[in-house]
TIFI-127870 format. One record per residue: residue in three letters; x, y, z of N, C-alpha, C, O in turn. Coordinates in steps of 0.1 Angstrom, whole numbers, padded with zeros to 4 digits, always signed. Layout:
N
ALAXYZXYZXYZXYZ
...
REM end
This chain:
95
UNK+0311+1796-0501+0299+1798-0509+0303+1804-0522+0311+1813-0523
UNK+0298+1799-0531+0299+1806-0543+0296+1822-0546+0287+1826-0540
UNK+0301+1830-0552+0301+1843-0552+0310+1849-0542+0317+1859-0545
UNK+0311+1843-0530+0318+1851-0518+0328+1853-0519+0333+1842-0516
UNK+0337+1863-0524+0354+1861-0529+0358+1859-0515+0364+1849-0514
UNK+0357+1866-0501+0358+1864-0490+0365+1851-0483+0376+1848-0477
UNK+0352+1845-0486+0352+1830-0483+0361+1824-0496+0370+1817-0490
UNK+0362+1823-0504+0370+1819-0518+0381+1820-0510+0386+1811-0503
UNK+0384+1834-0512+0397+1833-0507+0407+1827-0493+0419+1826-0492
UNK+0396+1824-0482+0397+1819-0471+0402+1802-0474+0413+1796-0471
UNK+0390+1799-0480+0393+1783-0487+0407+1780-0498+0414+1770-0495
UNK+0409+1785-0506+0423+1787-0514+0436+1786-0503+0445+1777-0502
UNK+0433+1797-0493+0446+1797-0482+0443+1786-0475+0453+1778-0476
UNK+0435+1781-0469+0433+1768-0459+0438+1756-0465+0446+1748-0460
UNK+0430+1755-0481+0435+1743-0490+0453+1746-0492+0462+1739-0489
UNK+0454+1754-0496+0471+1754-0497+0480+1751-0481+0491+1746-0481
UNK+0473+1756-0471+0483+1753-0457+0482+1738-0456+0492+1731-0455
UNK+0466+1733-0455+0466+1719-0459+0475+1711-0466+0478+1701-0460
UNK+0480+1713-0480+0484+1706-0487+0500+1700-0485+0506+1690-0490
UNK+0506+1714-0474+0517+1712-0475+0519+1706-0459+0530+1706-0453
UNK+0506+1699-0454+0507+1694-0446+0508+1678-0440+0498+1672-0442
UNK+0518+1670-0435+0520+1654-0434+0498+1655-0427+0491+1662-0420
UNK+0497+1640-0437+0485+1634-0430+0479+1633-0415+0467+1636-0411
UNK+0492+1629-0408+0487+1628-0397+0490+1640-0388+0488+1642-0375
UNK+0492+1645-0393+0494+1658-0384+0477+1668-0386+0471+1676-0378
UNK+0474+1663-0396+0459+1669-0399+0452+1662-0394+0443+1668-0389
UNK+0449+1647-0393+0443+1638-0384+0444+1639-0371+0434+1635-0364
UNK+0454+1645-0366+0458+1646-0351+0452+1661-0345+0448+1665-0334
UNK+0453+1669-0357+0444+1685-0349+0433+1678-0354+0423+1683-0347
UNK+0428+1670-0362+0408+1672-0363+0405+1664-0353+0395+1658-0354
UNK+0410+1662-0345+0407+1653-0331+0408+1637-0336+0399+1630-0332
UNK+0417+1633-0341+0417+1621-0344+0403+1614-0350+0398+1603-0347
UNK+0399+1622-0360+0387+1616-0365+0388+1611-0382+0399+1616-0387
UNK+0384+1607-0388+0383+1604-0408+0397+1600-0409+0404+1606-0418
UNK+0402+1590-0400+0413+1580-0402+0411+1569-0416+0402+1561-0417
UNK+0418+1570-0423+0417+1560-0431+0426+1547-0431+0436+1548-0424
UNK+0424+1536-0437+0429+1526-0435+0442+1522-0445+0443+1528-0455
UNK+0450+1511-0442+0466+1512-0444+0462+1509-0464+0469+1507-0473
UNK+0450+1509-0463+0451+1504-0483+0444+1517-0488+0439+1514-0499
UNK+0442+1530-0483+0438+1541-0490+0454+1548-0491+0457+1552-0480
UNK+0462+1550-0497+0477+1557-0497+0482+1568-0515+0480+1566-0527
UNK+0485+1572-0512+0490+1574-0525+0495+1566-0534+0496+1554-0533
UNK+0498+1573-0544+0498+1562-0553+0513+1565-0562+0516+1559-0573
UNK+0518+1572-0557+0532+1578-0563+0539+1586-0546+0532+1588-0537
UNK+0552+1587-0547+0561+1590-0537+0558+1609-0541+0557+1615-0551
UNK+0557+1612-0532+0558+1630-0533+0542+1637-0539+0541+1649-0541
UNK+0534+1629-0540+0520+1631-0544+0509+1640-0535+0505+1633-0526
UNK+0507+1648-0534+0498+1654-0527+0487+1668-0531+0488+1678-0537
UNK+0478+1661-0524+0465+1672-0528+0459+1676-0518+0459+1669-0507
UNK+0454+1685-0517+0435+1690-0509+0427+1695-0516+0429+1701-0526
UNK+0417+1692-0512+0405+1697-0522+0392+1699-0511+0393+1695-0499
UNK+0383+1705-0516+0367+1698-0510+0365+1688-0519+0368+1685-0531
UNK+0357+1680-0507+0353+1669-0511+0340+1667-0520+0329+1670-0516
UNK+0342+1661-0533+0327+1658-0536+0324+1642-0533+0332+1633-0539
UNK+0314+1637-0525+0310+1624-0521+0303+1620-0531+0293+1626-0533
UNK+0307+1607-0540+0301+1593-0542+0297+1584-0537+0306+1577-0532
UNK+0286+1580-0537+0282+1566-0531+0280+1561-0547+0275+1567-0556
UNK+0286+1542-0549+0285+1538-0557+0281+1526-0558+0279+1524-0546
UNK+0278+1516-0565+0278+1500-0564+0292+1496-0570+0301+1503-0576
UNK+0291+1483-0565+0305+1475-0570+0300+1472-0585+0289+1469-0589
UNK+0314+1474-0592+0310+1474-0609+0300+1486-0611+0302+1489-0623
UNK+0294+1493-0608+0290+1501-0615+0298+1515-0613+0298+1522-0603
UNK+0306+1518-0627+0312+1531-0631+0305+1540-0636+0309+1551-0636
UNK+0295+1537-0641+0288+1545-0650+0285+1564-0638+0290+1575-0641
UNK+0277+1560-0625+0278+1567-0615+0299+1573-0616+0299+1583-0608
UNK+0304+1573-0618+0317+1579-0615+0317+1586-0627+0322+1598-0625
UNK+0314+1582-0641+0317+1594-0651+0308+1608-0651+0311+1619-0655
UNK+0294+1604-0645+0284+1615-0642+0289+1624-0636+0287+1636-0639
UNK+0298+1617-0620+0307+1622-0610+0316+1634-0620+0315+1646-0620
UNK+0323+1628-0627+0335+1641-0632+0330+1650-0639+0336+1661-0641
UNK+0321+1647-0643+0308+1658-0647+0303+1667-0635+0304+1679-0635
UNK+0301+1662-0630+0292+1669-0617+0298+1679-0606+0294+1690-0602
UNK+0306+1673-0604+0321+1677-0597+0327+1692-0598+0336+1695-0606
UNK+0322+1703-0585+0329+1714-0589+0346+1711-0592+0352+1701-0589
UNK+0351+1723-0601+0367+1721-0604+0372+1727-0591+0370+1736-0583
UNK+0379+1718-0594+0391+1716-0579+0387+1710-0571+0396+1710-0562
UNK+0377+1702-0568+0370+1696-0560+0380+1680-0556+0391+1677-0561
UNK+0372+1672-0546+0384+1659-0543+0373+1645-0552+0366+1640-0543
UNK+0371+1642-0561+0363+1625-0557+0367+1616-0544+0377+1610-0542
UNK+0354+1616-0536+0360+1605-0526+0346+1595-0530+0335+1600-0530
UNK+0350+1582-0533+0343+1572-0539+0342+1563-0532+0351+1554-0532
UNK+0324+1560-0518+0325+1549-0515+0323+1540-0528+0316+1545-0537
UNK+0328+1527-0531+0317+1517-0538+0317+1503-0531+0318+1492-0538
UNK+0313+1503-0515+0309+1492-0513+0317+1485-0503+0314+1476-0495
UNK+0331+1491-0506+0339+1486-0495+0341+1469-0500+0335+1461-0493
UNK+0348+1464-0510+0346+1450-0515+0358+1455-0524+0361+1465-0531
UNK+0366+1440-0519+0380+1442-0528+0376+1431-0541+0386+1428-0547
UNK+0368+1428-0545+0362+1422-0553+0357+1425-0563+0353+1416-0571
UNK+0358+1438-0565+0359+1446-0579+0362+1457-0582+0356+1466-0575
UNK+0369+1461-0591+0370+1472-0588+0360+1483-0598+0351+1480-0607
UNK+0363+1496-0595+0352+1505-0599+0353+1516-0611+0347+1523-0619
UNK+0369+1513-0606+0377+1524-0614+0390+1523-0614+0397+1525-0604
UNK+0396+1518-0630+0408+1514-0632+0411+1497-0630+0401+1490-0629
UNK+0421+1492-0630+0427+1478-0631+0423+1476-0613+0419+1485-0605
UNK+0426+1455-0612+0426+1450-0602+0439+1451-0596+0441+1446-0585
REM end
């Protein structure tokens, strides 16, 4: 929560043990649950983040919804961006 340095500081330590954690080893203690599929990956070799998550729901072609997003978006936070599930356009960035 906001204001709670307590909790702040609980979240800081969790996000940092996380970070320095392989994927599936965090998939495998959350009970095998929020599996993602072989086309969500990084995008560079040695790349790694944690964040909280801030959730988008989007339409296909519409970005406009994602710049509000980085607006909106506490700092430090993750974008995780449904838009539709369609490889048919993209939402954000090149094909």
């Amino acid at each position: 929560m906001p204001g709670n340095s307590s909790q702040s500081a609980e979240l800081t330590s969790t996000l940092a043990t996380l970070r320095d954690l392989p994927t599936a080893t965090i998939y495998e203690a959350a009970g095998k649950i929020g599996a993602a599929g072989p086309t969500i990956h990084a995008i560079g070799e040695g790349l790694r983040l944690a964040g909280v998550a801030f959730t988008v729901k989007a339409e296909p072609r519409d970005n406009l919804v994602l710049f509000r997003s980085v607006d909106a978006a506490p700092p430090g936070s993750v974008l995780v961006i449904d838009a539709g599930a369609t490889n048919q356009a993209t939402i954000w960035g090149g094909t």
